[in-house]
C-alpha positions as CSV (number, residue, x, y, z in Angstrom):
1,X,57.2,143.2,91.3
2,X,53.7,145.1,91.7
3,X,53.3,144.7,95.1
4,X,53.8,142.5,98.0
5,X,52.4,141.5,101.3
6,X,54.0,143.1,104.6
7,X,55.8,145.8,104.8
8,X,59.0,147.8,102.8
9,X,61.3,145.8,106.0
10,X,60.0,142.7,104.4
11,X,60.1,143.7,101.0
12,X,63.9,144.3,101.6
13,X,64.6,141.6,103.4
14,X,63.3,139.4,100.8
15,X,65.1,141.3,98.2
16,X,68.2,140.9,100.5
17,X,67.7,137.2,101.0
18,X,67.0,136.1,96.9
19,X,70.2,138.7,96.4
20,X,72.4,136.4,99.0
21,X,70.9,133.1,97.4
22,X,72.3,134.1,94.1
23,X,75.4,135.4,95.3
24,X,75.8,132.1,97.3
25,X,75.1,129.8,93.3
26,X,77.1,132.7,91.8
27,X,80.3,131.5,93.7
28,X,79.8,127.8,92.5
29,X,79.7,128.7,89.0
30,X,82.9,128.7,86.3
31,X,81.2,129.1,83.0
32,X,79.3,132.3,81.4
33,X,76.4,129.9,80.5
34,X,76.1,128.9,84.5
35,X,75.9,132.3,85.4
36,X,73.4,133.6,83.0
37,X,71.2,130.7,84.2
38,X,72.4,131.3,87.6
39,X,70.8,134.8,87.7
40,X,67.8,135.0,84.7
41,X,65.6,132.6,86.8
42,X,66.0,134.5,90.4
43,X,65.6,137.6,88.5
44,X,62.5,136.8,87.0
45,X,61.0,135.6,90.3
46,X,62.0,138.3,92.2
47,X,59.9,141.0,90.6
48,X,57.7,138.8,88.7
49,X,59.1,139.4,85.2
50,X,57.9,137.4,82.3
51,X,61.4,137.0,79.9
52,X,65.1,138.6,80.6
53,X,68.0,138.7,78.2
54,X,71.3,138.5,78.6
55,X,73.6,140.3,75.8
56,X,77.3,139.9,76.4
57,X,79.7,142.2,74.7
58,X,83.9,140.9,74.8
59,X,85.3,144.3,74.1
60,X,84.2,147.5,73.4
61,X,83.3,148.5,69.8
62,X,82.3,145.0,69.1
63,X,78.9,143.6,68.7
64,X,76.5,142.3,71.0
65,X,76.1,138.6,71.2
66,X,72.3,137.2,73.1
67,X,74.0,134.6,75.4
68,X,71.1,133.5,77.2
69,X,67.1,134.0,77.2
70,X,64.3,132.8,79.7
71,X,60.7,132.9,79.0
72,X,57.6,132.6,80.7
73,X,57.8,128.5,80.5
74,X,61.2,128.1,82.7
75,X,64.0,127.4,79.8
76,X,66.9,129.2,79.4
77,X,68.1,128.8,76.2
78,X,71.2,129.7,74.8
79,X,70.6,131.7,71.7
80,X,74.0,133.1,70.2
81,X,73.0,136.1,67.7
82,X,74.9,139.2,67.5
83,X,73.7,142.3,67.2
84,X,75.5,145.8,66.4
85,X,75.3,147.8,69.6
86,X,75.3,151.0,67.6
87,X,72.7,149.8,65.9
88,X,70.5,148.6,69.2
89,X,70.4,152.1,71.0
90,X,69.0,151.6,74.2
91,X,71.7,149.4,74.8
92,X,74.6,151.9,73.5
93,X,72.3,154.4,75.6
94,X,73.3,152.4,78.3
95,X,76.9,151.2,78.2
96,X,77.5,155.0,77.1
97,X,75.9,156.6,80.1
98,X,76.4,153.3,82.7
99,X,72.9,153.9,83.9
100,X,70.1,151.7,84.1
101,X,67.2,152.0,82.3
102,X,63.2,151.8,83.1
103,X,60.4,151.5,81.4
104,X,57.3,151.3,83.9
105,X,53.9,151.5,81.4
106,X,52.5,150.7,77.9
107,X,54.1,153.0,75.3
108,X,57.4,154.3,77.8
109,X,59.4,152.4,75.6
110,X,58.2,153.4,72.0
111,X,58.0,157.3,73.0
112,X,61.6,156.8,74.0
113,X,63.2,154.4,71.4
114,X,60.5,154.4,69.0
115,X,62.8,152.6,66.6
116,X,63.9,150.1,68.7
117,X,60.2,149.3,69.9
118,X,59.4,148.7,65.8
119,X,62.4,146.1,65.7
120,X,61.3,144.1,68.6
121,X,57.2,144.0,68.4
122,X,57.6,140.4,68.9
123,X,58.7,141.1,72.5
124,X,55.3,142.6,73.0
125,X,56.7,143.9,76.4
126,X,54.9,146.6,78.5
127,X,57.2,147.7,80.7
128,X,61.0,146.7,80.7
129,X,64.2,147.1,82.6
130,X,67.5,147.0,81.2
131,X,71.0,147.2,83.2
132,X,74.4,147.3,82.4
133,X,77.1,144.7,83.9
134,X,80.7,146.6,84.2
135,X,83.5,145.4,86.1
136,X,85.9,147.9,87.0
137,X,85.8,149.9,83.6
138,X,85.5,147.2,81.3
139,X,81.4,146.7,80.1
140,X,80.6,142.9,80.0
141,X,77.0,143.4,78.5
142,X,73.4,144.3,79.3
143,X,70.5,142.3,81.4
144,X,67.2,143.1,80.0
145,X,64.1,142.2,82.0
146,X,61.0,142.5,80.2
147,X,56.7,142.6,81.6
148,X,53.6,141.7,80.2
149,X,51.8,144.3,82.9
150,X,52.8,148.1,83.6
151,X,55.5,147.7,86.6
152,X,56.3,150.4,88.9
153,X,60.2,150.0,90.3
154,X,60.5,150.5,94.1
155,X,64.0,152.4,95.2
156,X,64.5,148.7,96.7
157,X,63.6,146.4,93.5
158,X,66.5,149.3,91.4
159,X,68.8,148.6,94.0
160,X,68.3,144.6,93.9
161,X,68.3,145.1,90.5
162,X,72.0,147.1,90.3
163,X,73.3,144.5,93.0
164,X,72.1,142.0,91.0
165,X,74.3,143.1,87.7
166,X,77.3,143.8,89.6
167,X,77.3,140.3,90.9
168,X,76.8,139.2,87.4
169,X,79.8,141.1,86.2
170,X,81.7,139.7,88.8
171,X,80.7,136.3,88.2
172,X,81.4,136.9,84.4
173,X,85.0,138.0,85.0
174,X,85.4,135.5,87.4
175,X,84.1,132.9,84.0
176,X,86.2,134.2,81.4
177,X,89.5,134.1,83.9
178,X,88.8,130.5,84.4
179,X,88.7,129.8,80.9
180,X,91.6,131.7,80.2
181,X,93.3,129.6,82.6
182,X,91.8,126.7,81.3
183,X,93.2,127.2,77.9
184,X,96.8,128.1,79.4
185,X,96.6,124.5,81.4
186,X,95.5,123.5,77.9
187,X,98.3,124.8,76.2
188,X,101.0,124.1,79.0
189,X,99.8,120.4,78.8
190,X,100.5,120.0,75.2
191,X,103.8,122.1,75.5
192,X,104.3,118.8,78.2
193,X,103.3,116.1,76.2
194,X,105.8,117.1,73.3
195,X,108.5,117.2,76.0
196,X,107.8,113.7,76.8
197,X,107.8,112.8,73.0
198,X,111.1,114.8,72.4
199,X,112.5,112.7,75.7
200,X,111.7,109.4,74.8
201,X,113.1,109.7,71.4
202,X,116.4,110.6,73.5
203,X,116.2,107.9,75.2
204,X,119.2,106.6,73.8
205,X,121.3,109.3,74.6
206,X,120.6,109.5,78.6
207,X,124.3,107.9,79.0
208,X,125.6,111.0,77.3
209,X,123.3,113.5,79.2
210,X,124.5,111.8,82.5
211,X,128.0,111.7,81.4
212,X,128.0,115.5,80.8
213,X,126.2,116.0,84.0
214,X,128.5,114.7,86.1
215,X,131.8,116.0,84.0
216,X,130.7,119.8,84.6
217,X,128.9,118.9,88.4
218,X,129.0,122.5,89.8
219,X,131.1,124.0,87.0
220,X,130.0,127.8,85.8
221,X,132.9,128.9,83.5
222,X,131.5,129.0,80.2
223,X,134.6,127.9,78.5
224,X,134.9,124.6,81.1
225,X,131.5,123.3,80.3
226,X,131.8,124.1,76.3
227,X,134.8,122.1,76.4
228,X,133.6,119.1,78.1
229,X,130.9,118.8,75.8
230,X,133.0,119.0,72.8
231,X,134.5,116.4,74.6
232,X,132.1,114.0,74.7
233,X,130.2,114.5,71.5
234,X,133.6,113.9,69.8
235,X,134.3,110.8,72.3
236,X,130.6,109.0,71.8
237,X,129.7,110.5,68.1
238,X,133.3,110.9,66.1
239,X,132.5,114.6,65.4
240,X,134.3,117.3,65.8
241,X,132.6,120.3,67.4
242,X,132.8,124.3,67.7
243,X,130.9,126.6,70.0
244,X,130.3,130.1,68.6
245,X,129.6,133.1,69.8
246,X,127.3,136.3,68.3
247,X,129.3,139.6,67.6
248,X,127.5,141.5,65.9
249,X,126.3,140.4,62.2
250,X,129.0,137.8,62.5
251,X,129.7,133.9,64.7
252,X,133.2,133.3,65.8
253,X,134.7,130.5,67.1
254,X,135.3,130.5,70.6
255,X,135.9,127.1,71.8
256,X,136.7,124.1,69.4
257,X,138.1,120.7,69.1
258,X,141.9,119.6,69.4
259,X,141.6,118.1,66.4
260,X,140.1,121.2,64.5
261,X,141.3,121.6,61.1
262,X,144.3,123.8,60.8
263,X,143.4,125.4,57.7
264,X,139.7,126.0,58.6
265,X,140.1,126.9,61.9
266,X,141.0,130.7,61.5
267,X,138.3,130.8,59.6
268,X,136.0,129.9,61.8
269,X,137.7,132.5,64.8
270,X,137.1,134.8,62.1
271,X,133.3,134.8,62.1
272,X,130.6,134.2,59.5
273,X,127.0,135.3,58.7
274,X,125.4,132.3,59.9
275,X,121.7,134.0,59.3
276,X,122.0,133.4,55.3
277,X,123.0,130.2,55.7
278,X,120.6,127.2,55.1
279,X,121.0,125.8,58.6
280,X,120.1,129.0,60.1
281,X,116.2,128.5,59.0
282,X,116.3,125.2,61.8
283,X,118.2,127.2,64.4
284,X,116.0,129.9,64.6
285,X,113.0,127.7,65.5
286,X,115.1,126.8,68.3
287,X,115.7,123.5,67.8
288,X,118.5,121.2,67.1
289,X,119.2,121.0,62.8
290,X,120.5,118.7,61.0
291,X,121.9,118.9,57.7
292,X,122.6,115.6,55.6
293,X,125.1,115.8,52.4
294,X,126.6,119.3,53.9
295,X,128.5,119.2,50.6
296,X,125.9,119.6,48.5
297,X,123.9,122.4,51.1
298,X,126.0,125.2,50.1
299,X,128.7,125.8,52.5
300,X,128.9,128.6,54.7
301,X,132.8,128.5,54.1
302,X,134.2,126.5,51.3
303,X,136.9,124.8,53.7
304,X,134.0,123.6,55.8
305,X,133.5,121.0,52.7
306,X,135.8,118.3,54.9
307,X,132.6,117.3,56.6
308,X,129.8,115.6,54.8
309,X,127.0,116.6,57.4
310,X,126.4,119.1,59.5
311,X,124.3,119.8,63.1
312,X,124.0,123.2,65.1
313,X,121.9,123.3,67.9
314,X,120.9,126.8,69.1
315,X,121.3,129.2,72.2
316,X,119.0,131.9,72.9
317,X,118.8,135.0,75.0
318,X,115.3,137.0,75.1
319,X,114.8,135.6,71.9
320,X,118.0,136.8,70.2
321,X,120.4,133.7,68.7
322,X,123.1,134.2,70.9
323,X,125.3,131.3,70.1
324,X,125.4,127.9,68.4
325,X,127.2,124.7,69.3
326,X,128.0,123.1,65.7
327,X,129.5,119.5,65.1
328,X,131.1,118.0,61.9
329,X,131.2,114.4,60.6
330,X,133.6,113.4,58.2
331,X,132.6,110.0,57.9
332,X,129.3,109.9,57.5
333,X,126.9,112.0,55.1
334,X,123.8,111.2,57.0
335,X,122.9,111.3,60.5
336,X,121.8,108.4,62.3
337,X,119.1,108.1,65.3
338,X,121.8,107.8,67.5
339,X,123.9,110.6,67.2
340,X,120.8,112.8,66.7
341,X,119.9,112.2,69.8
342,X,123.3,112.4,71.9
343,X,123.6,115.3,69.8
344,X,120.3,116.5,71.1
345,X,120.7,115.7,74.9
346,X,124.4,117.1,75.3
347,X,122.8,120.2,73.5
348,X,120.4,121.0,76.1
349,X,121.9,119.8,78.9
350,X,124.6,122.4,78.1
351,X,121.7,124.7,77.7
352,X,120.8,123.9,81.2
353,X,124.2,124.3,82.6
354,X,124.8,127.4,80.6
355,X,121.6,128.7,82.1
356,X,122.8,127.6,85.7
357,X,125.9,129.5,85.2
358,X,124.0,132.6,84.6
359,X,121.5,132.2,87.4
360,X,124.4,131.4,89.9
361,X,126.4,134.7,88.7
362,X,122.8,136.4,89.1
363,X,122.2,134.9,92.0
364,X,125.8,135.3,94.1
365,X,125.4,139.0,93.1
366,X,121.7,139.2,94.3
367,X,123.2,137.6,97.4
368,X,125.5,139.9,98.2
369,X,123.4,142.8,97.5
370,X,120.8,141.2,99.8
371,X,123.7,140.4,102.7
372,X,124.4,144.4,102.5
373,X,120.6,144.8,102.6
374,X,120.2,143.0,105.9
375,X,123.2,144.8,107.3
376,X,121.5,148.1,106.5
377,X,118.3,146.9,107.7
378,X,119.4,145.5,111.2
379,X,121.4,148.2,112.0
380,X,118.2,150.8,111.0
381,X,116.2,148.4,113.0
382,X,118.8,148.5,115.8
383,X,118.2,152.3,115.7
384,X,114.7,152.5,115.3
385,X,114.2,150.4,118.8
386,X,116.6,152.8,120.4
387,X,114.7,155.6,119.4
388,X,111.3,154.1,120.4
389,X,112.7,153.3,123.9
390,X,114.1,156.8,124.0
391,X,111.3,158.4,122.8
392,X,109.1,156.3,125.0
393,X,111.7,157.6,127.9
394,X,111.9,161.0,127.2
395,X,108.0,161.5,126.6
396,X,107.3,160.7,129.9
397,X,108.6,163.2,132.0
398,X,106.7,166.1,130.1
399,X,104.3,163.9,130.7
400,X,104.5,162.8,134.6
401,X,105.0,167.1,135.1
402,X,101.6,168.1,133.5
403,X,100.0,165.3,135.3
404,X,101.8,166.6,138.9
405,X,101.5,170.1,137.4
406,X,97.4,169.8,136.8
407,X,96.9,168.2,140.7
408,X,99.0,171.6,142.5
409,X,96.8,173.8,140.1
410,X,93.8,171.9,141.1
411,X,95.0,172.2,145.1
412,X,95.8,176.2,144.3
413,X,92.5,177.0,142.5
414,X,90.3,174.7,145.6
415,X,87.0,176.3,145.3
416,X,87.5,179.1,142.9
417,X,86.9,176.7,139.7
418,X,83.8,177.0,138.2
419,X,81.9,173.4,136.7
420,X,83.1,173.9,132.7
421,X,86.8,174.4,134.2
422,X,87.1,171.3,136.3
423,X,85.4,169.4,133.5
424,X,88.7,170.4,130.9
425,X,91.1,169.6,133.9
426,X,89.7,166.4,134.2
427,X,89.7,165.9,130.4
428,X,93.5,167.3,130.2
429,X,94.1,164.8,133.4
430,X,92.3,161.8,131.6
431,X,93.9,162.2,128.8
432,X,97.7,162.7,130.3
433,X,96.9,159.4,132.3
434,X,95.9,157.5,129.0
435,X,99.4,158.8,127.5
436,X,101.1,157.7,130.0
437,X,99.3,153.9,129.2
438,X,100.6,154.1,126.3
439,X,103.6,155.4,126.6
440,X,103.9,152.0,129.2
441,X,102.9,149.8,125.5
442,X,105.5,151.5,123.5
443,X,108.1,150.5,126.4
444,X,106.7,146.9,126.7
445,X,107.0,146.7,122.5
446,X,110.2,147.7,122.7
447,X,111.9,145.4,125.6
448,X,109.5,142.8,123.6
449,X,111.7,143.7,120.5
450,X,115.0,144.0,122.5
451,X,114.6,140.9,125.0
452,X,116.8,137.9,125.0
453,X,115.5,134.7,125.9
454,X,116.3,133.2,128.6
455,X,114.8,129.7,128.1
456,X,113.2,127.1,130.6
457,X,111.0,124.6,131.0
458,X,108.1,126.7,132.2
459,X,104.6,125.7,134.0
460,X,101.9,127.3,132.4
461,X,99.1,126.2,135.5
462,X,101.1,128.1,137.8
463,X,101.7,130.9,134.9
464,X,98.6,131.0,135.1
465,X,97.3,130.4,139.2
466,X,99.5,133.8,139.8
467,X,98.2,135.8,136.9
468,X,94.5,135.1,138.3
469,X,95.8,136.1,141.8
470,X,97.2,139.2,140.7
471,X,93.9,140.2,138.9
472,X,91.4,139.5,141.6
473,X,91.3,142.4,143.6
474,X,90.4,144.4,140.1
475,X,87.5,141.7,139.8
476,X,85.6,141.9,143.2
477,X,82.7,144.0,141.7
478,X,82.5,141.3,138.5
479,X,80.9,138.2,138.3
480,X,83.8,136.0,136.0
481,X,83.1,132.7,135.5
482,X,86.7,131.0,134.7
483,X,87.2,127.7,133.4
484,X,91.4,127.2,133.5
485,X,92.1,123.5,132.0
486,X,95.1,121.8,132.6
487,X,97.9,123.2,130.4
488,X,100.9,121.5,129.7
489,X,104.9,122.5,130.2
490,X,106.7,124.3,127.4
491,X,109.9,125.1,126.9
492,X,110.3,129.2,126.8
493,X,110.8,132.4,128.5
494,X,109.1,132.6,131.4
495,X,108.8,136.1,131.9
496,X,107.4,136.5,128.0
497,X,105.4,133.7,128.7
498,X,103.8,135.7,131.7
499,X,103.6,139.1,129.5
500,X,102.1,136.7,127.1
501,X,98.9,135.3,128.7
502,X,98.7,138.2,131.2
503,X,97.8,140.2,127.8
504,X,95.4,138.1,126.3
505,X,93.9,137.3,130.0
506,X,93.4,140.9,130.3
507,X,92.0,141.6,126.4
508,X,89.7,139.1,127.6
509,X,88.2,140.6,131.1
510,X,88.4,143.9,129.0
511,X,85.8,142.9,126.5
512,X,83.5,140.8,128.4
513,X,83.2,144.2,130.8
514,X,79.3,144.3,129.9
515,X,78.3,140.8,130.2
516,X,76.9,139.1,133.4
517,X,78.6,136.7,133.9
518,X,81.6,137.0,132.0
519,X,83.1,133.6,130.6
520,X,86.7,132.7,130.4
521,X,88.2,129.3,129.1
522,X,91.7,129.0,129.0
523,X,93.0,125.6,127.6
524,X,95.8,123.6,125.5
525,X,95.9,121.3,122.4
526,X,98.8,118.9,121.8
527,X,99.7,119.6,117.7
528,X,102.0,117.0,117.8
529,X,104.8,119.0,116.7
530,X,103.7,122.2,119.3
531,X,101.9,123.5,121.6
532,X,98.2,125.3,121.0
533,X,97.3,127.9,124.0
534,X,93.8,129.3,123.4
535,X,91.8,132.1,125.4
536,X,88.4,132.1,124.9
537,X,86.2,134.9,126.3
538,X,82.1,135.5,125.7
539,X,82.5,139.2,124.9
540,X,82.2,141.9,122.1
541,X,83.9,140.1,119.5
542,X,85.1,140.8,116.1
543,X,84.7,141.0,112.4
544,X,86.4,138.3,111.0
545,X,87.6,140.3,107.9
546,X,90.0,142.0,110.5
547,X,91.2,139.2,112.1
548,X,94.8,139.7,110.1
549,X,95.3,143.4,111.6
550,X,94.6,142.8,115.3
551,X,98.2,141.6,116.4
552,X,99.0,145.0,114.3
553,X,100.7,148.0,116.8
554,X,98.0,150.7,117.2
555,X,95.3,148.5,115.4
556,X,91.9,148.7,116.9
557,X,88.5,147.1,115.7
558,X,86.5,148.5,118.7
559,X,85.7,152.5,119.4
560,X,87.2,154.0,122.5
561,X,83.8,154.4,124.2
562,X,83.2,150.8,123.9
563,X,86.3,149.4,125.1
564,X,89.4,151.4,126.2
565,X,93.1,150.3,124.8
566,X,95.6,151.4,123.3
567,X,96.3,149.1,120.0
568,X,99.9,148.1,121.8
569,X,99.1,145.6,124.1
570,X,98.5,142.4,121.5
571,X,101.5,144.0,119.1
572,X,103.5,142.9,122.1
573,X,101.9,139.7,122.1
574,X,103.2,139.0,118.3
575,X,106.7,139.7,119.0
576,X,107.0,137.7,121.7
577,X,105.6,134.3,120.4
578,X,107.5,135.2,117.2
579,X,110.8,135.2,118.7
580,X,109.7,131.8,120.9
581,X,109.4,130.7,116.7
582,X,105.5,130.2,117.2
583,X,102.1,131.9,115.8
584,X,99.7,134.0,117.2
585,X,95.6,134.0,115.8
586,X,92.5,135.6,116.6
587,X,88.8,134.0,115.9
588,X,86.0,135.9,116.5
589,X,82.3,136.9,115.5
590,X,80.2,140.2,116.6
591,X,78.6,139.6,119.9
592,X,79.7,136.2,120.0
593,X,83.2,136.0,121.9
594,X,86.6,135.9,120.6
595,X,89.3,133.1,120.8
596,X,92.7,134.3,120.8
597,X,95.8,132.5,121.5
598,X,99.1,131.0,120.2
599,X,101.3,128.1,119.4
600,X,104.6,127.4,120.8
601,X,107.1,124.8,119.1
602,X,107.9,121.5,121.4
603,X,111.6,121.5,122.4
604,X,114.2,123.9,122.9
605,X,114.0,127.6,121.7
606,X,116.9,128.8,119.2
């Protein structure tokens, strides 16, 4: 941009403005091709360029692809071509250094990269800009600007201009995350839809999956639930089933069927290689296999030639086989629909069970570690509020003695002290007294801490008739304009209750100190299932971004010369409404008033 009318104030604010328009379109945007058009056509307007370029780069090392172009006639056009970025080096120049790059008259760019001004004659640019897009660390790409007319960058267009790619970058990331998700939603829905498949061909076998449901019901011992589903796969299939378990290279047998073959079964407790086998291929796709004319498969154990097919279905642990559940026919060499699908529901739902069994041993041990936690934690808490209300205690005697101290020496020196000396005994005196305020806070956070509720049905009008009496002689010299609504009963400690909307009544006469007059609405909404209580005041306000820290102890968003406080007073506040079981909130804007307030749950309090 050569020049414009008004001023450098107007030349930033319009900068400013463009910048907040693109940021605003930025946020709508999900795909890389939206933000590149998103940003080239602002860009271009803003300092009156004649084509930009957009060259995205995935990860470093690789090559540049041009992702989007716009010209003098309005198009942005998607041109995917890569290009080497050792190759183009202007742009390694940059994404090496991190540093924009300008180019202001004819023949800046050829005395610099004479090489790269041969390759691109078609550009026929006279001056150029080119800056790089990095999020955190990660480089994302270059956007080139390019000029038919020498250009002269102003310190605001560069810093529109390095705004400007950041936002980009951040709009990129922001591109490429949503398409990762999208591909995970992608992938997660056909994981789903083969579920689905895999359940309707079991259809069949839901008896059997509700029949071993409701044999194990609650049941964790690993031996109980193997059993019942040996149980059932023998009662509904005529199999006969073993469960076995890794130990080392080798399965053994660790629960099996009455019926078991005497001469095989020590075999079996004896343990086999099942990984050589020719049904350990299925298993370790995690899946249930099935193996038609076992006899003719070649047997794991030559005794195991009593059963014409075979089916194992697997168990795994962080993708380690742990165990296998393994059924035998001897009546059939092929496996019908119908037992493959029994087969297949009593084989996960034992999975599932198995899996709950775990979880609850995790999770009874994570209890009790968690019940000792909370011991530990109330009794530190315990201590902690006796040492704040000790502390609290003990701080201020030194505190009242300097203060009583400070007034005799003042009495004793009448006359002999000198202007700079009364000044620092009136700082030492100010700041004693504002101790002393806080030391008051701590005490109120504590007994807000320690206090039991004494529940009642309380009157907030009156609450709130007496609180206004109680303030008035502080508010002669202020005009306050006051506008109390009626508020409802609720149910609640009404001594809290009165700490409660004494605070906020107060935070509110604090920070409307400078206007004239000062506003105050106090009021109620009905939430159905609570109580709102809102205090709405027309002073200083607040940054909204710091809305979350203000019920924080010792949080302040104000300076001490604007409005004095301590940080305590609203920390209080929190504690209190939290142990009625309601929420406190703050809304406010700078200059514009603040709202704060809380809710309060209808009924009794625990």
């Amino acid at each position: 941009m050569t020049s414009l009318p008004g001023s450098d104030l107007e030349l930033v604010a319009s900068l400013a403005e463009r910048l907040q328009h693109i940021t605003d379109a930025l946020a709508a945007t999900s795909t890389v091709q939206e933000v590149i058009e998103t940003v080239l056509a602002p860009a271009l307007a803003a300092l009156g360029a004649d084509a930009g370029t957009v060259l995205l780069v995935n990860q470093p090392d690789q090559p540049l692809k041009i992702t989007g172009r716009r010209g003098a006639d309005g198009e942005t056009i998607a041109v995917p071509q890569e290009i080497a970025s050792e190759d183009h080096v202007l742009i390694a120049d940059i994404l090496r250094l991190r540093e924009a790059q300008y180019f202001e008259g004819a023949g800046a760019l050829r005395d610099a990269y004479p090489e790269l001004e041969r390759r691109t004659r078609d550009l026929e640019a006279i001056a150029n800009a080119a800056l790089p897009m990095f999020l955190d660390d990660r480089p994302f790409g270059v956007i080139v600007l390019d000029f038919a007319a020498p250009h002269h960058f102003s310190p605001e267009e560069r810093r529109f201009l390095r705004l400007l790619s950041a936002q980009c970058a951040i709009a990129l990331g922001r591109a490429e995350a949503i398409s990762r998700l999208e591909a995970h939603v992608h992938e997660r829905t056909r994981q789903l839809e083969d579920q689905t498949r895999q359940l309707e061909e079991e259809r069949a076998a839901q008896a059997a999956f509700v029949a071993f449901t409701e044999a194990v019901g609650s049941e964790t011992n690993l031996s109980q639930l193997v059993g019942q589903a040996i149980t059932l796969l023998h009662e509904t299939c005529d199999v006969e089933a073993a469960y076995f378990e890794r130990d080392g290279d080798l399965f053994r047998a660790s629960v099996w069927s009455p019926s078991a073959d005497p001469a095989l079964l020590p075999l079996l407790q004896r343990g086999f290689p099942l990984q050589h086998s020719s049904i350990a291929r299925g298993l370790q796709q995690n899946t249930a296999t099935f193996i038609d004319h076992w006899r003719d498969s070649g047997l794991l154990i030559p005794e195991s030639g009593i059963y014409q097919a075979a089916a194992g279905y697997p168990y795994f642990k962080d993708e380690t086989l742990e165990s296998v559940l393994m059924i035998g026919s001897q009546t059939s060499a092929v496996w019908d629909e119908r037992s493959k699908g029994i087969f297949r529901a009593v084989g996960r739902s034992l999975d599932l069970a198995l899996d709950r069994a775990r979880q609850t041993r995790t999770v009874t041990a994570q209890r009790d570690a968690l019940d000792l936690r909370t011991r530990e934690l109330a009794e530190s808490t315990a201590e902690l509020q006796a040492f704040s209300y000790s502390v609290s205690h003990d701080l201020r005697t030194p505190v009242r003695h300097m203060i009583g101290f400070l007034e005799l020496a003042r009495k004793a020196l009448d006359g002999r002290l000198d202007e700079r000396s009364a000044r620092y005994l009136d700082v030492v005196e100010q700041s004693g007294r504002q101790m002393n305020t806080l030391i008051d806070g701590l005490l109120d956070l504590s007994n807000a801490a320690q206090r039991t509720l004494q529940p009642s049905l309380v009157d907030l009008n009156q609450l709130m008739a007496r609180i206004q009496t109680t303030l008035l002689p502080d508010l002669l010299t202020r005009n306050v304009a006051w506008e109390v609504t009626d508020l409802p009963q609720v149910w609640g400690d009404q001594e809290a209750l009165s700490q409660v909307l004494t605070q906020l009544t107060e935070n509110a006469l604090k920070f409307t100190q400078s206007r004239d007059p000062a506003s105050i609405r106090i009021w109620a909404e009905d939430l159905g299932g609570a109580w709102k209580v809102c205090v709405r005041d027309n002073g200083l306000g607040f940054d909204p971004r710091y809305q979350d820290r203000l019920f924080n102890l010792f949080q302040r968003l104000h300076r001490a010369d604007e409005v004095s406080g301590t940080g305590v007073g609203l920390a209080s506040v929190r504690r209190l409404i939290l142990k009625h079981g309601g929420q406190v909130f703050a809304e406010g804007r700078p200059g514009e008033g603040a709202t704060f307030g809380f809710t309060l749950p209808k009924g009794h309090v625990a």
